[in-house]
C-alpha positions, 0 to 999 in steps of 0.5 A, spaced: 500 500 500 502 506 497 504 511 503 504 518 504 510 524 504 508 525 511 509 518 512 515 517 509 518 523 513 517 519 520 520 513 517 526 517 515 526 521 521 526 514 525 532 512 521 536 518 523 536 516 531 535 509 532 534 505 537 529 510 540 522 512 540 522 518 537 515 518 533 512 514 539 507 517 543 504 515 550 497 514 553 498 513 562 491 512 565 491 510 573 484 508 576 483 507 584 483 499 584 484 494 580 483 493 573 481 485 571 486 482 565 481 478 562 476 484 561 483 488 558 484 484 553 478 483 551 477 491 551 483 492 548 481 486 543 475 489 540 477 496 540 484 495 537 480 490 531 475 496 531 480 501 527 483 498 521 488 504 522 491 501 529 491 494 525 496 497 520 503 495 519 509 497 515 515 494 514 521 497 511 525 495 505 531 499 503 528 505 501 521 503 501 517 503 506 510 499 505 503 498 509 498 493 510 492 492 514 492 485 518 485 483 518 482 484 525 482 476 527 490 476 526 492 480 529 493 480 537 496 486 542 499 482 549 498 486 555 506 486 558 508 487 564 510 495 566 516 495 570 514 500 577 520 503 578 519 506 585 520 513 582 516 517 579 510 514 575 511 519 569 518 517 568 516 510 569 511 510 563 515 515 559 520 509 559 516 504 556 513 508 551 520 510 548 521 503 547 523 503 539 517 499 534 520 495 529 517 496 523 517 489 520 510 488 519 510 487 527 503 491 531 504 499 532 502 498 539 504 497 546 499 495 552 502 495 559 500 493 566 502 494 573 499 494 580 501 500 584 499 502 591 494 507 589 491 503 583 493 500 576 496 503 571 495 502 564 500 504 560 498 504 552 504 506 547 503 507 540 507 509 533 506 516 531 505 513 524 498 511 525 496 515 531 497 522 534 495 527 540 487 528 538 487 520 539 489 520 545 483 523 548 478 518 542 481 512 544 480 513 551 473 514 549 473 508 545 475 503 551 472 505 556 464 504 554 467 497 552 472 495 559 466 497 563 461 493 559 466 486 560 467 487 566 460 489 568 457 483 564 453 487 559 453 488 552 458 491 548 454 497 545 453 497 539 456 503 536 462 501 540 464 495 536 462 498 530 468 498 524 472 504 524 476 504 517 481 509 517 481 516 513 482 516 508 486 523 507 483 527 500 489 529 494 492 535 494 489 541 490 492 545 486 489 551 489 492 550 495 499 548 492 499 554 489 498 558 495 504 554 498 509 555 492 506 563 493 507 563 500 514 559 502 518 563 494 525 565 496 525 562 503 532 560 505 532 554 512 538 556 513 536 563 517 533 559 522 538 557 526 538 560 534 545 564 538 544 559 543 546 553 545 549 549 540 548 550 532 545 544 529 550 539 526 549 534 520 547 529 525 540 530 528 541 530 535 534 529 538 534 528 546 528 533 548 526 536 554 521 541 556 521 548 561 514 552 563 513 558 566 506 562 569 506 568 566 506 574 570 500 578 572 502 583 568 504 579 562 496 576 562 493 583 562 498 585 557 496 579 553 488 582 554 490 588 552 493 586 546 487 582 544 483 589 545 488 594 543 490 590 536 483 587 534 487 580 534 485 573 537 489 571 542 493 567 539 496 572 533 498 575 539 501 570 542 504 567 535 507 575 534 510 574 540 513 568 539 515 569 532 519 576 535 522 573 540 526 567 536 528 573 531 531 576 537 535 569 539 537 569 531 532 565 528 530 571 522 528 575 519 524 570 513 522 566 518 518 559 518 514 557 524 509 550 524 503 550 527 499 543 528 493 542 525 488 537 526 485 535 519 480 530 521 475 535 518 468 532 519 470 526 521 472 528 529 472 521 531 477 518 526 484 515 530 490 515 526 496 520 524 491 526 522 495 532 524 497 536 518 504 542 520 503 548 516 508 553 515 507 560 518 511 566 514 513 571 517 517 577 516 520 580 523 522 587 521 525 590 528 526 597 527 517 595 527 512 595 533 509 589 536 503 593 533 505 591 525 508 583 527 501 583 529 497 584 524 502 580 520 501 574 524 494 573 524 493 574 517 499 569 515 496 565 520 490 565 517 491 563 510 495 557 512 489 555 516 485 555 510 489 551 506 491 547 511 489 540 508 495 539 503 501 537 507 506 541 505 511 534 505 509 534 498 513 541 496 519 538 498 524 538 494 520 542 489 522 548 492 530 551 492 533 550 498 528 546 502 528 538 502 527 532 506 536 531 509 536 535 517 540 541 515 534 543 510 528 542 513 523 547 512 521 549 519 526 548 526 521 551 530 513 550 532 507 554 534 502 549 539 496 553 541 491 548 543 484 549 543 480 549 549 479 542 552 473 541 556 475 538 563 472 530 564 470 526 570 473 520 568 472 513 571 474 505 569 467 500 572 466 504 577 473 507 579 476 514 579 481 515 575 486 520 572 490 521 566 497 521 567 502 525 563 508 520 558 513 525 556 517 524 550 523 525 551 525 527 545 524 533 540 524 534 533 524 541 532 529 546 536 523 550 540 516 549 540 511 554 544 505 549 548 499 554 550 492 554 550 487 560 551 484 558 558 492 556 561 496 562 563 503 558 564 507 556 556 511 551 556 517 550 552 519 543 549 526 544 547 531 540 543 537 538 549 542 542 544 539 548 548 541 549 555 536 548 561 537 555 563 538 558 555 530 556 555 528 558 562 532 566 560 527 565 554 521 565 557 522 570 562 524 575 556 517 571 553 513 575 558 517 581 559 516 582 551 508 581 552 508 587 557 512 593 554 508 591 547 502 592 551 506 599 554 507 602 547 504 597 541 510 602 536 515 602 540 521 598 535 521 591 537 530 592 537 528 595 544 524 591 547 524 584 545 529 578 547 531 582 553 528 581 561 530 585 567 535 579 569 538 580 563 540 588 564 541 586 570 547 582 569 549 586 564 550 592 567 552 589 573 560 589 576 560 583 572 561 588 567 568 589 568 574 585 572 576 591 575 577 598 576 579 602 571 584 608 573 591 604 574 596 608 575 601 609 568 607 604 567 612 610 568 608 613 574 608 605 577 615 604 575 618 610 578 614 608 585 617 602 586 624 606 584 623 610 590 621 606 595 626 600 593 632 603 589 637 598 591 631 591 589 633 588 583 629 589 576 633 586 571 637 580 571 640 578 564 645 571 565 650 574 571 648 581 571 643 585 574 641 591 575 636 595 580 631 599 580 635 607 581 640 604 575 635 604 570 631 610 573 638 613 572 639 610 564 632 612 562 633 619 566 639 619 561 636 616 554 630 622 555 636 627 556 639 624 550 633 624 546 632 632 548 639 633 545 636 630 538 631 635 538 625 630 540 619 633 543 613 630 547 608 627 541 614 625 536 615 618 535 622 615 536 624 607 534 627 604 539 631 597 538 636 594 543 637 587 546 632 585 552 636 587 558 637 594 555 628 595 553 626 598 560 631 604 560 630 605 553 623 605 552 621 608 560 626 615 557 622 615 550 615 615 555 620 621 560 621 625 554 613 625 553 614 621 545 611 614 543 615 608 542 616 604 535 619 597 538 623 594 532 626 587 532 633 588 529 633 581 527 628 582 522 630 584 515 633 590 513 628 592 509 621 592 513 626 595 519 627 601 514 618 601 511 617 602 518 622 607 520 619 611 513 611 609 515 612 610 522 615 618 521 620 617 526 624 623 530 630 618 532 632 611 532 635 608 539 639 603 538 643 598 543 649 595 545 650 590 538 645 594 534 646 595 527 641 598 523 640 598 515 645 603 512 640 609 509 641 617 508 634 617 508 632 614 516 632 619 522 638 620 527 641 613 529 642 615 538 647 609 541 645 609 547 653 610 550 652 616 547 647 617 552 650 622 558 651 620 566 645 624 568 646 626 576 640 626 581 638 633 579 636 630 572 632 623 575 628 628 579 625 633 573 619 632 571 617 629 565 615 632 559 607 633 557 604 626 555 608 621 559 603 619 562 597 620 557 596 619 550 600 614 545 605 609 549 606 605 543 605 604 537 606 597 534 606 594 526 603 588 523 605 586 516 599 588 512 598 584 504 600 589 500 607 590 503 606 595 507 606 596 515 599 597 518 601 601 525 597 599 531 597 605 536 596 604 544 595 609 549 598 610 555 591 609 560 590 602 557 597 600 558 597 601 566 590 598 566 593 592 563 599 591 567 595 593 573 590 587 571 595 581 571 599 584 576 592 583 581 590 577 577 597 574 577 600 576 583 606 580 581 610 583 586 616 585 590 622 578 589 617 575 583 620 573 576 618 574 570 621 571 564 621 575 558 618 570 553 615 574 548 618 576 541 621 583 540 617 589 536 610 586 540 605 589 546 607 582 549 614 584 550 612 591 553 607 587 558 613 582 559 618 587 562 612 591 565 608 587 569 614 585 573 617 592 573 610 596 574 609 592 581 616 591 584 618 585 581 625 582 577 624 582 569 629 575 567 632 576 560 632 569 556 634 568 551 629 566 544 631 558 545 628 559 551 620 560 548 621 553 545 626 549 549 624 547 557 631 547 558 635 553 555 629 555 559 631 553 566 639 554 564 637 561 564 632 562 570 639 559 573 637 562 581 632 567 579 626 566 583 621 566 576 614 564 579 609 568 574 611 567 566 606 569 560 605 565 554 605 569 549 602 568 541 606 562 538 610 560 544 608 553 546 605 554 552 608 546 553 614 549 554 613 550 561 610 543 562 616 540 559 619 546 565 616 543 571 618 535 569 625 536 569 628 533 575 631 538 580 627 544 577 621 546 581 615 549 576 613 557 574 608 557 579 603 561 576 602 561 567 598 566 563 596 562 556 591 564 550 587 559 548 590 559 541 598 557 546 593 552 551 591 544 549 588 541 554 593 536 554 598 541 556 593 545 561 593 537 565 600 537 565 600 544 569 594 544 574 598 537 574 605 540 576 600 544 582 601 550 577 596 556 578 593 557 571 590 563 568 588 562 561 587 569 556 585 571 549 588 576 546 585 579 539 587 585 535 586 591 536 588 590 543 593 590 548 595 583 547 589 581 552 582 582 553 580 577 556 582 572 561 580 568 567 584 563 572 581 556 570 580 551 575 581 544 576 584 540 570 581 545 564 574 546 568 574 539 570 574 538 562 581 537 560 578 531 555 573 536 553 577 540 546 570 542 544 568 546 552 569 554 550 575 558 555 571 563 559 574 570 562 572 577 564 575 583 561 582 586 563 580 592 568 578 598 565 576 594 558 568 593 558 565 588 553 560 587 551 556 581 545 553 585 539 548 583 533 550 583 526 546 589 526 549 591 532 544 590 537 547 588 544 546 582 545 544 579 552 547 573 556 547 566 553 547 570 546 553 568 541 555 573 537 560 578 535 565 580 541 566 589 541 570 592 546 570 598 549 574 602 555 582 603 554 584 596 552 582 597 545 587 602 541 587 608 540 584 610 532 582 614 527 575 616 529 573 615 521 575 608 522 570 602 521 572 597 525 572 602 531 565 605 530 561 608 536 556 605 541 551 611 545 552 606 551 559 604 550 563 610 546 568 608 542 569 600 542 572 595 537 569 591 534 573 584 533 570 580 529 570 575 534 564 571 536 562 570 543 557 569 548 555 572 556 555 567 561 550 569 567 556 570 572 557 575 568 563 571 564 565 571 557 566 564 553 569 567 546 567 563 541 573 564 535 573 568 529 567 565 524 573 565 518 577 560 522 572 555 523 572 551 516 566 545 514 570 539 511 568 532 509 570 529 516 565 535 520 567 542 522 573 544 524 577 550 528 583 552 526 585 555 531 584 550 537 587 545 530 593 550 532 594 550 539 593 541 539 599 541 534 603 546 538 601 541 545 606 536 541 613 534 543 619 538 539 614 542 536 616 550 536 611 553 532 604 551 528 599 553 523 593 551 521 590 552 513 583 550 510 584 549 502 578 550 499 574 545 494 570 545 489 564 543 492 565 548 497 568 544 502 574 544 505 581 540 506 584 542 512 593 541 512 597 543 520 604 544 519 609 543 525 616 547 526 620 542 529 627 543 528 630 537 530 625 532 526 623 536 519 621 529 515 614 530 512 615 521 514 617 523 521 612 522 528 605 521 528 601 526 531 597 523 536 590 526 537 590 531 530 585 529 525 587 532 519 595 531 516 601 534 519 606 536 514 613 538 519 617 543 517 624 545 520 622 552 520 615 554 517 615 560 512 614 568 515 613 575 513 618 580 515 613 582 522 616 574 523 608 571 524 607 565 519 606 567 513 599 564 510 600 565 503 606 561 502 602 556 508 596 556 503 601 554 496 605 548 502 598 546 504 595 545 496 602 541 495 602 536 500 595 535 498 597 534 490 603 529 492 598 525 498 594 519 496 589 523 490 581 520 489 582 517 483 589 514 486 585 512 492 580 508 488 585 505 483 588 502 489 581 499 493 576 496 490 571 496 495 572 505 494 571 504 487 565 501 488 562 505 493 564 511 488 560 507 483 554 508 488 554 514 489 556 517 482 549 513 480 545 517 486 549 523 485 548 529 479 556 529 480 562 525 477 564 522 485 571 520 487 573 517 493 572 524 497 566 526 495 561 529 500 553 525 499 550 530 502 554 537 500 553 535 492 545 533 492 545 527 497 539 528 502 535 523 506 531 519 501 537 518 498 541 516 503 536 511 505 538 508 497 545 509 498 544 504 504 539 500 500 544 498 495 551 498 499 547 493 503 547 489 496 553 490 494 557 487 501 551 483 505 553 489 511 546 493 514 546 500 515 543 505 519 542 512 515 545 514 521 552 511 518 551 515 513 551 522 516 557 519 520 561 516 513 559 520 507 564 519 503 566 513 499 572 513 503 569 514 510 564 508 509 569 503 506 573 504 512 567 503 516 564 497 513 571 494 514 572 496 521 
């Protein structure tokens, strides 16, 4: 027998999940004494052979799926025993109906019977293909008249035993397809996804909970109020809230909703699968009022109600872009507004008895709204890829939106909607911010400590040391020197100097009131002499070995010997105007042009930042600090400062030591280094590797970017007894904008790549989650990360990337996603562009990155996505490890795409990994590895798997094509296992499919 699309879709949706029943519903009736077995079975006997529908059977056959009615004489339904659990009942009748049936041509329905202490329960379990929520109450209505009957030794009434055939559904009608190819026109499903919880992957993950809220006082009158004040029925309103609030959360603006609709028509007794889903369109503009939304819903609501007999199933695949695979699916989201339900006295033969709720824990849409005109509560059944607390915030911003539409029908939904008092509370509370702004700057700090401790040492380098009053005397003397140049407060001056000589030079640039370029003299000579051009510079400092290009165009080159021996007279003047305000530094990036792109930082986000760490690290009086971070970088200046700006030692080391644990511990040599900060490319693995070796007690506290920090790392610190902080460090900022001390081995996560870092802002930086328009966002939101407050730099006010807010001034927008958390803290999210889609799942290059940069003997590590003709990517790593650059060398442990090792990996002049040549090394290595074609010349179960899907694809397949990127969907999915069954004799599931979609993948898997 022929089966319908609605039909299919259940079958389908039960092979994505098995093992589970996901399309089961449940009936749990519990009565005050005892109900008779005998008088049972022959109830159920009479009503189940009654309706023809509850009399069919399917039976699945590849990618077929076909029905039959057994006659009533043959077929039989066993009572079987309901295992009580001693819990809650509810959770005892879900349990057994959640039992999968098997679609074999075995009875699409379960009974089952346990004796409670407070009477029977009866527990009924029926397959959604040929039952649905209206059948729960008409069943009752048909069993009860026929038990009591049996059990009081009546006749059966007539019309209780008369046959039932099953509805048959009309055909669709041309009009009302019409109407829906018209409506559903240049709709997209992939705008529907939610900015909380966990996107939607190619895999359905369907475990389902629900959360209800009683609406307010003030959101029930609001309600009213909106039915009065907008002539809408309740239910528009409502609809109009609902369809606002997932705007709101992401879902929109082209908006798709599905309602249920009972199609039974005049045949209101009719048992079976009769609920047909409509698609609601909506539009949500926020810049409009709930006024217009309104309108807009009811309208649209209406017109699927009039055309709500066709099921929409049978569009699939005839409009663009939607069809019958989990990632196209026309609607995520539903919209249940019961009817009224008349409240019923019910009794079994004489016995009180009660309805109990079966929950079904499963959820084949991401949100759905449950409510009825006469409940003032709504209940939200949610997919479990949304948080608990994710969904019950939703609610609470549910009622807020009802009142303050009623309070200004008008007023834009951008400011109302999606928002609860809770949410602007935490927003705008102390979580805001991690610490007072108002640190004091670094040369004031600095100077401080000279005065109160002339004599504590503030620079080691190997056997020498140098105190506080000796590099307060040198910078006195490099800003004597400077003013002898002519440099004046404003002006900028290069400063290039080997690491023990960087304190006093850069603290006398600030005395003189100019701003410090920082140039690395190791880099190559013509990008020192682009930046010196670029950067308009008053003067060069060099140091002791320095040389810089030979050029009668640069500025004056001032060697600091040159600089005279000032006495104390010139350590007390007062610097000059600016040393304590405005530009600090300003730092230069290699742009794609050639060209140095200049970053500047003010003097009031330097001090805020180094106040920060030196509180959240514990800096202080005797605390080391290893200068790790490369020369002509923010790092470099927080390195030297974090431990001079607080009292502490600033120990030398040499560039070995960022990458080799023992240069590391020769150069600490006796200097107490308890706080070490991992810089950007430093394996933070170095100071794991630290803390093993015998004889060397571990750097007690570590300061590490997620980008540095592998979780098998970050065990082996917390391990060591190490206090870890972990940090993320963007663009645009000074070095740090978030960070944050992580407990326990990763949170408790440490086996866990996939749990985002967390973290607050650095003191005086204010962070908050935007909209792509640019709405703020509240917690539990992802979106892009903006920041605002001194950490960001300084900038042109035309500059796009540093727009203003009217609530946060001036701010920068990273480009990073992120989320709030309800503490308060923030999980930031990575760039967007650097999550990558590849035939093995998604990737992230940056945690890619930081997993490579975790093995041993590596140095640096890369990550690079090769983009491929079917719009998916090939993801290659790259590992610098010096001693062992064989492409053949050691296997990578834990990483899942190739590894290609280098000795060194190729650089831009600014020395960060160059990812041009990167892009041509990963395109090589793919070209030179084991190609599709090759693949399948060589394996004879690859080539045939080939052959399939070349069959069932409407492209030439290789051994790496992607089913579901190039056309494949469910349905095909279905044949695709169909016929691998009758090519190799192995049965899959179609959830093997999703997990193996490439030829290559599914021989591996059909092997294993």
């Amino acid at each position: 027998m022929k089966t319908s699309s609605k039909e299919k879709a259940l079958w389908l949706l039960e092979q994505l999940v098995p093992g589970t029943g996901v399309n089961n519903l449940g009936l749990g009736l519990q009565v005050g004494g005892r109900l008779r077995p005998d008088a049972l079975r022959a109830a159920l006997a009479i009503v189940v052979g009654r309706f023809e529908v509850l009399r069919t059977v399917y039976r699945a056959t590849g990618a077929d799926l076909v029905k039959e009615v057994l006659p009533a004489g043959e077929f039989a339904v066993d009572i079987e025993p309901l295992e009580l659990s001693g819990g809650s009942l509810e959770d005892d009748l879900t349990a057994f109906t959640d039992r999968p049936f098997r679609l074999d041509g075995q009875p699409l329905v379960r009974v089952g019977l346990a004796a409670h202490p407070d009477g029977d329960v009866l527990c009924v379990a029926v397959h959604h293909l040929v039952f649905d929520m209206v059948s729960v109450a008409l069943f009752l209505q048909a069993f009860i008249p026929v038990y009591d009957a049996i059990a009081a030794g009546r006749p059966v009434p007539a019309q209780a035993v008369a046959p039932a055939p099953a509805l048959a559904e009309p055909e669709p009608r041309p009009a009302d397809l019409a109407y829906w190819r018209e409506t559903l026109e240049g709709f997209r499903p992939e705008g529907l996804d939610l900015w909380c919880g966990t996107p939607r992957g190619r895999q359905p993950e369907l475990a389902g909970a629900s959360a209800e809220r009683a609406l307010s006082v003030e959101a029930q009158q609001a309600a009213a109020q909106l039915q009065r004040t907008l002539r809408a029925p309740l239910g528009a309103v409502m609809l109009a809230a609902y369809a606002a609030l997932l705007a709101s959360h992401g879902a929109g603006p082209d908006l798709v909703i599905g309602s249920p609709v009972n199609v039974r028509g005049a045949h209101t007794a009719a048992i079976g699968y009769h609920v047909n889903t409509v698609p609601i369109r909506i539009r949500v503009d926020l810049g409009e009022g709930f006024r217009a939304l309104a309108r807009q819903a009811r309208d649209a609501f209406l017109g699927a109600m009039a055309h709500a007999e066709t099921p929409v199933d049978e569009l699939t695949g005839e409009l663009p872009g939607i069809g019958t695979s989990w990632q196209t699916q026309l609607f995520r989201h539903l919209f249940n507004f019961l009817p009224e339900a008349p409240a019923v006295d019910l009794s079994v033969d004489g016995m009180a008895a009660r309805v109990l709720p079966v929950e079904n824990p499963h959820s084949k849409f991401d949100l759905e709204l449950v409510g009825s005109p006469s409940r003032a509560e709504v209940v939200f059944r949610y997919s479990e890829t949304l948080a608990r607390a994710d969904v019950e915030a939703m609610l609470e911003r549910f009622d807020a939106l009802l009142v303050a539409a009623a309070q200004d029908p008008d007023r834009p939904l951008a400011d109302t909607a999606g928002w609860s008092e809770a949410d602007r509370l935490a927003v705008a509370g102390p979580a805001g911010t991690a610490g007072p702004a108002g640190h004091p700057p670094v040369p004031e700090a600095f100077r401080a400590w000279a005065r109160r401790s002339p004599d504590a040492p503030a620079v080691t380098d190997g056997g020498r040391t140098v105190s506080y009053r000796q590099v307060d005397e040198a910078a006195a003397a490099v800003r004597t020197l400077l003013a002898g140049a002519g440099v004046r407060a404003g002006d900028t001056v290069a400063v290039a100097v080997p690491r023990a000589e960087a304190a006093a030079a850069v603290l006398g640039v600030w005395r003189a009131g100019a701003v410090c370029l920082p140039l690395d003299p190791g880099h190559d000579p013509s990008w020192l002499t682009r930046q010196l051009t670029h950067a308009r510079v008053k003067a060069v400092l060099t140091g002791t070995g320095v040389r810089l290009p030979a050029d009668g165009d640069l500025p004056p080159v001032l060697p600091l010997a040159d600089a005279p021996a000032p006495g104390a007279a010139a350590q007390d003047e007062p610097d000059q105007a600016g040393g304590a305000v405005g530009a600090a530094c300003v730092i230069h990036t290699y742009g794609d042009a050639g060209e140095p792109v200049a970053t500047v930082f003010g003097h009031a986000g330097l001090g805020d930042a180094v106040g920060h760490f030196t509180a959240e690290l514990g800096t202080g009086p005797g605390t080391g600090v290893p200068a790790l971070a490369a020369p002509a970088t923010v790092g470099a200046l927080l390195d030297v400062f974090l431990a001079l700006a607080s009292g502490g030692c600033s120990v030398v080391v040499p560039d070995a030591a960022r990458t080799d644990a023992v240069v590391l511990r020769d150069a600490l040599g006796p200097h107490r280094a308890t706080v070490a900060v991992v810089p950007p490319g430093t394996p933070a693995r170095v100071l794991a590797d630290l803390a093993d070796l015998d004889g060397r007690p571990p750097v007690l506290t570590v300061l590490a970017g997620d980008g540095e920090l592998s979780a098998g790392t970050a065990g082996r610190l917390l391990a060591a007894g190490c206090r870890l902080h972990r940090g993320h460090h963007t663009p645009g900022t000074l070095g740090w904008a978030l960070s944050g001390p992580v407990d326990g081995p990763v949170d408790g996560r440490v086996d866990d790549p996939d749990e985002p870092p967390r973290g607050r802002p650095v003191a005086g930086t204010r962070a908050f989650v935007t909209a792509p328009d640019g709405r703020e966002l509240p917690v539990g939101l992802r979106g892009e990360l903006r920041l605002a407050g001194t950490g960001p730099a300084l900038a042109d006010p035309d500059d796009p990337a540093f727009p203003t807010d009217p609530r946060y001034g001036r701010h920068h927008r990273t480009g990073e996603l992120a989320r709030r958390r309800p503490d308060g803290t923030l999980e930031w999210l990575g760039r967007p562009d650097r999550r990558v889609a590849t035939g093995d799942g998604e990737v992230d290059l940056d945690r890619l990155r930081a997993t490579v940069l975790g093995l041993p003997g590596v140095t640096a590590a890369a990550a690079v996505a090769v983009p491929g003709p079917d719009g998916g990517h090939a993801v290659v790593a790259f590992a610098e490890t010096p001693a062992t650059a064989d492409p053949d060398g050691p296997d990578a442990p834990g990483v899942p795409v190739p590894v290609v090792r280098l000795a060194a990996l190729p650089r831009t002049p600014d020395g960060r990994p160059d990812p041009e040549a990167l892009l041509a090394l990963a395109r090589k290595a793919l070209d030179q590895g084991p190609g599709p074609r090759e693949e399948e010349a060589d394996d004879p179960l690859v080539r045939d798997l080939v052959g399939i899907f070349s069959q069932l694809l409407p492209v030439e397949a290789t051994a790496g094509t992607h089913f579901f990127d190039t056309g494949g969907h469910s349905l095909l999915a279905a044949v695709l296992a169909q016929k691998v069954e009758e090519l190799t004799g192995t049965s899959l599931e179609l959830g093997d499919v999703f997990k193996h979609p490439t030829p290559t993948a599914l021989a591996a898997l059909l092997r294993g």
